[in-house]
N, C-alpha and C positions, 0 to 999 in steps of 0.2 A: 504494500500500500504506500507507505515512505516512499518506493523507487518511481512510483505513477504521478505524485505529488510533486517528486524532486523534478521528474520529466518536463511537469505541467509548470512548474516556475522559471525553468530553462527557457522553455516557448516563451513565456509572457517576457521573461527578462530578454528574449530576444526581437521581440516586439514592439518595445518601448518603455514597460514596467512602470507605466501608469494606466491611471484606469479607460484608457482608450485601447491599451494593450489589452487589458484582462477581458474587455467586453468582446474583443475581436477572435480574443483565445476561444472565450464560450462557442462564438458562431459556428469556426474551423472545427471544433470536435464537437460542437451538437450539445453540450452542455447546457445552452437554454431549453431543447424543449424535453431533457431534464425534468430539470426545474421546475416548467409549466406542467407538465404531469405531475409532478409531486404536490405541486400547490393545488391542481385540481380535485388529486385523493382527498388531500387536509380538509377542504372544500366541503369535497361529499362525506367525508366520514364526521368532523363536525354537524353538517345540515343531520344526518340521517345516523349516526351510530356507526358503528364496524360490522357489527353484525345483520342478519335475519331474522326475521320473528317467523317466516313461517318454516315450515319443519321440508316438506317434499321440494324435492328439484325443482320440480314445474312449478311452484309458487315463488321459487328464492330466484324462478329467472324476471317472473311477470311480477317479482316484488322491484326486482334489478330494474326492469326495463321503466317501472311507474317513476322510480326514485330518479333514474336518470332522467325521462320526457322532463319531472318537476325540477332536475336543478338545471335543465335547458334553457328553460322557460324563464327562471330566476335569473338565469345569466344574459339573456339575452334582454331581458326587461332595466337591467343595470348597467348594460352596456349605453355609452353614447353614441347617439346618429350613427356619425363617423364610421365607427370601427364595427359594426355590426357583419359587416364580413369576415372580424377576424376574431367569430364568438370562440374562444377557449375554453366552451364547458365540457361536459363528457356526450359524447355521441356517441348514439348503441342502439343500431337497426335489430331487426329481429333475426337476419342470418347470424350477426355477430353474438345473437343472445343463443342460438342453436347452435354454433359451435362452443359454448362450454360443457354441454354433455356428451 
């Protein structure tokens, strides 16, 4: 882990080792969207819990699929004008909810 780190400060230090460096590091190795996933889980697991309430598969997908339409809808209601093309919430059609079983 150290050696990923030391790697990843080499790059920034060879990029200018300010913060115009570090934001360009993120882009080159995908490190923002990362990030935006994570911040999305935090997101949903806040709004809605970690868990399931119902017990069967077929209910934990269409509990899945209610909870995502609801934090779509949240996020896109919070979004401004503008950026409404670049909604970042969780999108989850129904093939993506039939491949988890």
């Amino acid at each position: 882990m150290d050696e990923k780190r030391n790697d990843a400060l080499k790059v920034i230090q060879s990029l200018g080792a300010d913060n115009e460096a570090r934001q360009l590091w993120k882009k080159l190795c995908g490190y923002h969207r990362r990030s935006l996933a994570e911040t999305a889980m935090y997101r949903f697991k806040r709004s809605f819990g970690g868990d399931f309430r119902s017990r069967k598969l077929a209910y934990q997908q269409a509990e899945l699929y209610a909870k995502s339409l609801a934090m779509n809808k949240t996020t896109k209601l919070g979004m401004p004008q503008r950026a409404l093309g670049a909604n970042l919430g969780i999108v989850l059609n129904r093939r993506a909810i039939r491949s988890f079983t």
